[in-house]
N, C-alpha and C positions, 0 to 999 in steps of 0.2 A: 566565598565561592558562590557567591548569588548573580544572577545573571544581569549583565553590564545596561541593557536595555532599561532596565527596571527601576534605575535609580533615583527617579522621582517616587517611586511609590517608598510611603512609610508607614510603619505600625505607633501606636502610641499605646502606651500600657499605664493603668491606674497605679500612684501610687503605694497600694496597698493589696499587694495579692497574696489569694491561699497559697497553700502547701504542695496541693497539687499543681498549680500553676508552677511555681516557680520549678519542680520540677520537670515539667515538659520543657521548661525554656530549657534548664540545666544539659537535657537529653536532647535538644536541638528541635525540638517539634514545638509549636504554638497552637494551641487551640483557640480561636479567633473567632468561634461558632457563636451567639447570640444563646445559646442552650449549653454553652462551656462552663460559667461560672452561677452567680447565682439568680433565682428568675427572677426578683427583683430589683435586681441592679444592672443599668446600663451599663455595654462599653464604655469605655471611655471615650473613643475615636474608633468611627467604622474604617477597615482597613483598605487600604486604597489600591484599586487592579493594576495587573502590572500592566506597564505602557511600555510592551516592547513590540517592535514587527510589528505582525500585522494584528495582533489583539488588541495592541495602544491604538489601531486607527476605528477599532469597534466599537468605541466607549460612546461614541455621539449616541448609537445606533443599541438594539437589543443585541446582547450576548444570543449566540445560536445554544440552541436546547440541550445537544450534544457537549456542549463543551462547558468545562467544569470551571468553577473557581480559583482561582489563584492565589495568594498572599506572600508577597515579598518584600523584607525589607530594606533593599536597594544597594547591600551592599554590594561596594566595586571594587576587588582586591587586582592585583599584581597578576594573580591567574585568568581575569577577563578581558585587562587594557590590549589594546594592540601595540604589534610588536613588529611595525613593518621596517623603520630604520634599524634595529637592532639586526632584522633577517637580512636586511640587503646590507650590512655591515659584515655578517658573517659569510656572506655568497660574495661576497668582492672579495674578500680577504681567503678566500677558499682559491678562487679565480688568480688573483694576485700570484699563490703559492703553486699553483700549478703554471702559469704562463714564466714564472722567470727563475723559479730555485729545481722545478723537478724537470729532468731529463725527457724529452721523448721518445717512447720507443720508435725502433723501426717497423716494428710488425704492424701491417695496413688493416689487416681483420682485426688486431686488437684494439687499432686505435680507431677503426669507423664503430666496435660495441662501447668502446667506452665515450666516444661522442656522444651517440645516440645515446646514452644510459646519464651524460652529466646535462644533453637536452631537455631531457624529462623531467633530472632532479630541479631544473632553474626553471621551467614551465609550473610545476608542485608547488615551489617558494612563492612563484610572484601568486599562484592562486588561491594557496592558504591564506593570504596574508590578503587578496584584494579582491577575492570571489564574492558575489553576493551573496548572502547566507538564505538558507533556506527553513524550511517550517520546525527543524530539530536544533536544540542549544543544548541537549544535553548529548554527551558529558562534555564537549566545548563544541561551541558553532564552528572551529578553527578544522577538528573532527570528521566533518560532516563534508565545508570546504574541500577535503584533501580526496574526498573519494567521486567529489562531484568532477575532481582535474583529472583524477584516477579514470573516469569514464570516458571523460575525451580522449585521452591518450589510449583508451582500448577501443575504442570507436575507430579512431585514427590509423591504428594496427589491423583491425579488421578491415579498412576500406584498402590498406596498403596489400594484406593478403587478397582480395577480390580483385585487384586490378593486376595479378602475376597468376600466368599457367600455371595448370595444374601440377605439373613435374618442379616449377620452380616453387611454386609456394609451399609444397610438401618436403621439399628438400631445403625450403629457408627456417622451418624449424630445426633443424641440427644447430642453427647458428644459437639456439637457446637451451637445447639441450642434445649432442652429440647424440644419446643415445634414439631420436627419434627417424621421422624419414625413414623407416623399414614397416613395411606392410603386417600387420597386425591378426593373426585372427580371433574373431567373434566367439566369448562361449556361451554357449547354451545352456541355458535354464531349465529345458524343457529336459524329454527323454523319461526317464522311471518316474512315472510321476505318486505309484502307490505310496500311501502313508505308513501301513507297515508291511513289510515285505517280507512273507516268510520264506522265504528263498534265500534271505541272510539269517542263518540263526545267531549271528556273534552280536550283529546288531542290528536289528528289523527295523528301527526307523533312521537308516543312513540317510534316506533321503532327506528328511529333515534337517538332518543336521548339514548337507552337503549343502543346502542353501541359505544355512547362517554364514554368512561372510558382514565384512563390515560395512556392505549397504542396508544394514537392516538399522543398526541404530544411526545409519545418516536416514534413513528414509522417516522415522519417529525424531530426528531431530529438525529435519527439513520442513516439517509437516506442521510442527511444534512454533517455527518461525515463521512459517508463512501463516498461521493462522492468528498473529502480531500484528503480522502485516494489513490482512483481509480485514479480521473484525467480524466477524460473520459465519454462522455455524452452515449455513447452508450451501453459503457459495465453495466453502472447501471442501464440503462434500461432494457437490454437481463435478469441483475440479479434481477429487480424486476418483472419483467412477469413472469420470469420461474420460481420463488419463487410462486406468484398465482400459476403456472401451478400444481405448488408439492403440492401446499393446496388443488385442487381439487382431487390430485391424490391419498392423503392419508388420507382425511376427515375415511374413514374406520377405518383409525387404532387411528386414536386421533381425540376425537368428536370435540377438540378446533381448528381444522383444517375447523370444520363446519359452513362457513359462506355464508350471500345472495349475491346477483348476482353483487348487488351493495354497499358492502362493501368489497367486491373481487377489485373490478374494476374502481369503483369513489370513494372512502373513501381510498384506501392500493394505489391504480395505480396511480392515477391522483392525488389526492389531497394531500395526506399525503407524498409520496414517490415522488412525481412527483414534487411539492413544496419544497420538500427537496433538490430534485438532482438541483432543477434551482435557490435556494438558493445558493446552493454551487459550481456551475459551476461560479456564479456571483464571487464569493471569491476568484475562484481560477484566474479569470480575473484580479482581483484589486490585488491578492500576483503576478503574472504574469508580471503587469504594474509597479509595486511598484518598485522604488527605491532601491536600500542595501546598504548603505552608513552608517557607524557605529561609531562613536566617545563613549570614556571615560566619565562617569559620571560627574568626576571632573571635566572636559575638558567644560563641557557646562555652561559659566556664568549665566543663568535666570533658574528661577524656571518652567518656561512654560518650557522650552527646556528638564529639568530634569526629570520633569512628563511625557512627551512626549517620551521621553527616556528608562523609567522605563516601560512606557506600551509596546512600541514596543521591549522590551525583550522578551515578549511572542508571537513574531511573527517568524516566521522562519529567519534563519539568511543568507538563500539565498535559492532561489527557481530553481527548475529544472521540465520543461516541461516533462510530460510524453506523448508519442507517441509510441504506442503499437503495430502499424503496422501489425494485425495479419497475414493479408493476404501477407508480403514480402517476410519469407520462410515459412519452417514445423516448424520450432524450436522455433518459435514466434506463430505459430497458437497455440501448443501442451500448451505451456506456457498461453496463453490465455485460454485454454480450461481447463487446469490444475486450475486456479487461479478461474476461474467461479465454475469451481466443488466445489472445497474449500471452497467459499463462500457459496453456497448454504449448502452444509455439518453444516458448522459451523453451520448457520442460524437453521438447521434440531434441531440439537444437544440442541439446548435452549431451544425446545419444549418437544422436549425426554426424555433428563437428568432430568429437574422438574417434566417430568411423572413417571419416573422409581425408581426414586428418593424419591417419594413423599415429593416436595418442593410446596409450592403454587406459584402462580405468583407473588405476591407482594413479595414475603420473599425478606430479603436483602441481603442474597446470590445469588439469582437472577439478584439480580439491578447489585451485587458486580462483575458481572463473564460478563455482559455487559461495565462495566466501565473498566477494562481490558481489555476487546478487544480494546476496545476505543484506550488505550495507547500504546497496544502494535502493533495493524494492519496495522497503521502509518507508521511505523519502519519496518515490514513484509515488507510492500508492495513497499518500497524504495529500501530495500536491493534485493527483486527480480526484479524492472525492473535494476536494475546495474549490477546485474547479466547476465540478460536476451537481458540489452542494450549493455553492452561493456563486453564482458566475457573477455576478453586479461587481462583488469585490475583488474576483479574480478572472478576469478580464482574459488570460490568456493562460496554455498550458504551462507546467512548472518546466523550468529551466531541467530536473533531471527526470522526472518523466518523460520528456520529448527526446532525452539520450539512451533511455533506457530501452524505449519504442522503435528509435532509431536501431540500437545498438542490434535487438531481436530481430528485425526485418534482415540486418547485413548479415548475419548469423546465418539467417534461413539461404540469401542469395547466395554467398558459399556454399552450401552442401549444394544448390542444385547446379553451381557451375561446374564443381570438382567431382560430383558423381550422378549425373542427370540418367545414367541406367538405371540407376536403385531405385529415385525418385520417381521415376515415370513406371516400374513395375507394376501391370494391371493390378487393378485388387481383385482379390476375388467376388463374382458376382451377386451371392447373399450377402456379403460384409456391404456391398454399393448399396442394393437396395436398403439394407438397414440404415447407410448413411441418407440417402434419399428422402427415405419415409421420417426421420427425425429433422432433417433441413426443411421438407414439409409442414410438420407437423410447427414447428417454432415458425414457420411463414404465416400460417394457417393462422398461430392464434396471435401473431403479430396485428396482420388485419381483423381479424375481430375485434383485438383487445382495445388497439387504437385509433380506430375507425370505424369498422361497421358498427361498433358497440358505441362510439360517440356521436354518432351522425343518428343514430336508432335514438339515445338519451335527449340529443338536441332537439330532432322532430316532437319526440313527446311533449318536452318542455315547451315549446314554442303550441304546440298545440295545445296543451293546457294554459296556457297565458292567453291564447286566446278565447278557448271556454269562458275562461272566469272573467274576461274583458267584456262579453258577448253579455253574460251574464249581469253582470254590474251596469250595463247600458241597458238591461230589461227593467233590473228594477229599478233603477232611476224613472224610465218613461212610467214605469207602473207608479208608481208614486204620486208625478205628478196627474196623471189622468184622473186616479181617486182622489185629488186633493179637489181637482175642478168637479169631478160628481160629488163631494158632499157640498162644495160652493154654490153647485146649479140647486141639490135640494134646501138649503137652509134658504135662499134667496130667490127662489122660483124661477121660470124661465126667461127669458132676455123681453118676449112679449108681454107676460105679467109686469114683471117691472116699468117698461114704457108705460103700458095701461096705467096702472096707479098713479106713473107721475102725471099723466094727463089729466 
């Protein structure tokens, strides 16, 4: 189960190994470290990087700082080969059974959802099977493929929803779930906001409990994956504040925006979100520490080793530090500010689309359109620091980050086509100025940070190049002036000298 790309790389093992060795092979892990066995004896063979994607094209060039080591040894079982005559043997032979042994109905709406529904599946086929893969192989690049066709085909759906009126596109969800198409109302969060209420004596902190529902362990589970995604303790903090900051600012236009002071800030900040992001700072500590050392299924004699094996497919198959550095140039701050917008947008869009929509919050297209992000933000969010971190070698944005970008943009033009009252509701006027004076303030230190502050750095430097230029031309002339007055005194004046020769 070692990844197919990698086949040229191989490990070689001495001979004669300890006790310890032979059981990490046993258990499925190699220790390949130069400080693994004893410090006076060399490997036997230093073990050779994988040459897969775009890592095999780094090898001329330095590994980047952030990214870790690999070790694989190249095996290519039955679980990596492609499988493209096999799938279009079974999609013909699917095709085949339905065009001449099965009946068709009559019913026109049955047979345009199951069109549409065996379109999609034979779109899936050919893209698993012929997509180009992207920067994840585990736990199969085939995986990865199916949710990058998965995104067109929702991209597709949402441009086909924006291009139909508001009463038809709202009423062409029934065609997926009967029960939707009926106008929905909003609940409030807000209302008794006291923590204990003596005014219940059975149970004084109802409110508490009236706001545990089951967004709270999606909110510590959501928070938990995006901080997988990010890599970075800071920026999921700036994006869970400024997410509060958006819930107070648009309580107005959606009442589920309406909540107390401390479900804002100890239940969404600290607890649920705050638990989430130092879960997953821990995770990305231990994928950071971990090992990548990868052997063949077969290749591992015990059953420990194999299980061990099997689970660790589902781990990345090599990790890379991200370092965001916004503050190094513009082109990293812009890309940082771009990726926060993004986020929050999207995060907008979950609220909006079920309002405008009228989906409830439980429906499972709700859950469905969360579980997607899931898989595909991962993949977004790799392909733009690669982007953003070495542009030389990644020349253009990634194939599902530009879907994803895509996909949050058509998201937002929906809600403001099918409900542009909501949208366009004045804010209130201190919630403007507070956006104002922060749209300012990040202008503000925009141009200082990369501008006034480098055009200030360059003057100096250029002005000190020239001091010391100035300077180093002094004493050069000084130099030679006192070379020529000690010359005139050892050898007299130009007159003396004549005289004597004469």
């Amino acid at each position: 189960m070692a990844k197919p790309e990698s086949k040229k790389s191989s490990l070689v093992f001495g001979a004669s190994r300890s006790a310890a060795a032979e059981e990490q092979i046993n258990n499925g892990s190699l220790d390949l470290s130069p400080t693994g066995g004893s410090h006076d004896q060399a490997p036997a063979a230093p073990a050779a990087k994988p040459k897969s994607g775009k890592q095999g094209s780094r090898e001329n060039g330095a590994r980047r700082t952030t990214e870790c080591e690999v070790f694989d040894d190249g095996t290519n079982t039955f679980f990596w080969r492609a499988h493209t005559l096999t799938v279009l043997f079974i999609l013909t032979c699917a095709l085949v059974y339905v065009t001449l042994l099965e009946e068709t109905p009559q019913d026109t709406a049955y047979n345009t959802k199951r069109g549409i529904v065996a379109s999609i599946l034979v779109f899936l086929c050919f893209g698993v099977t012929q997509a180009k893969d992207g920067p994840f192989t585990r736990p199969h690049p085939a995986y990865w493929r199916f949710w990058l066709c998965v995104t067109v085909v929702y991209e597709l759906f949402l441009i086909f929803i924006l291009f139909q009126t508001v009463h038809d596109g709202r009423q062409f969800m029934k065609y997926i779930d009967p029960k939707l198409g009926v106008p929905l109302p909003e609940r409030d969060y807000g209302g008794n906001c006291l923590i204990y209420d003596p005014g219940n004596t059975t149970d004084p902190y109802h409110n508490i409990w009236d706001k545990m529902d089951g967004f709270v362990p999606a909110h510590f589970l959501g928070w938990y994956i995006k901080t997988l995604m990010i890599r970075d303790w800071w920026m999921c903090m700036i994006i869970s504040v400024m997410f509060e900051f958006l819930e107070y600012s648009l309580e107005h236009q959606l009442p589920n925006f309406s909540e107390c002071w401390w479900d804002h800030w100890i239940m969404d900040v600290l607890v649920c979100n705050g638990l989430g992001i130092y879960c997953g700072m821990k995770t990305l500590g231990w994928l950071s520490m971990k090992p990548y050392q990868w052997q063949g299924l077969w290749n591992i004699p015990t059953y420990k080793g194999k299980i061990k094996r099997i689970a660790f497919q589902f781990t990345p198959y090599s990790w890379v530090k991200f370092e965001w550095k916004p503050a190094s140039n513009l082109r990293r701050w812009l890309a940082v500010l771009g990726i926060i917008f993004m986020f929050l947008l999207a995060e907008l869009n979950t609220f909006y689309l079920k309002f405008v929509l009228w989906m409830p919050p439980e429906h499972y297209l709700v859950l469905l359109r969360l579980v997607f992000f899931v898989n595909v933000g991962g993949v977004a969010m790799r392909e733009i620091y690669d982007f953003m971190d070495d542009p030389k070698f990644h020349k253009k944005l990634g194939q599902q980050a530009w879907l994803v970008a895509a996909i949050t943009v058509t998201e937002f033009l929906i809600v403001v086509k099918y409900d542009p009252n909501t949208i366009m509701l004045p804010i209130p006027f201190f919630v403007t100025q507070c956006w104002i004076l922060g749209i300012v303030l990040i202008l503000t230190w925009t141009l200082w940070r990369f501008f006034i502050r480098d055009i200030t750095l360059r003057y100096k430097e250029t002005r000190r190049r020239k001091q010391e230029g100035a300077g180093d031309y002094d004493r050069s002339h000084g130099n030679g002036n006192t070379a020529a007055t000690g010359r005139s005194k050892l050898n007299g004046s130009s007159d003396s000298v004549k005289h004597r020769k004469s």
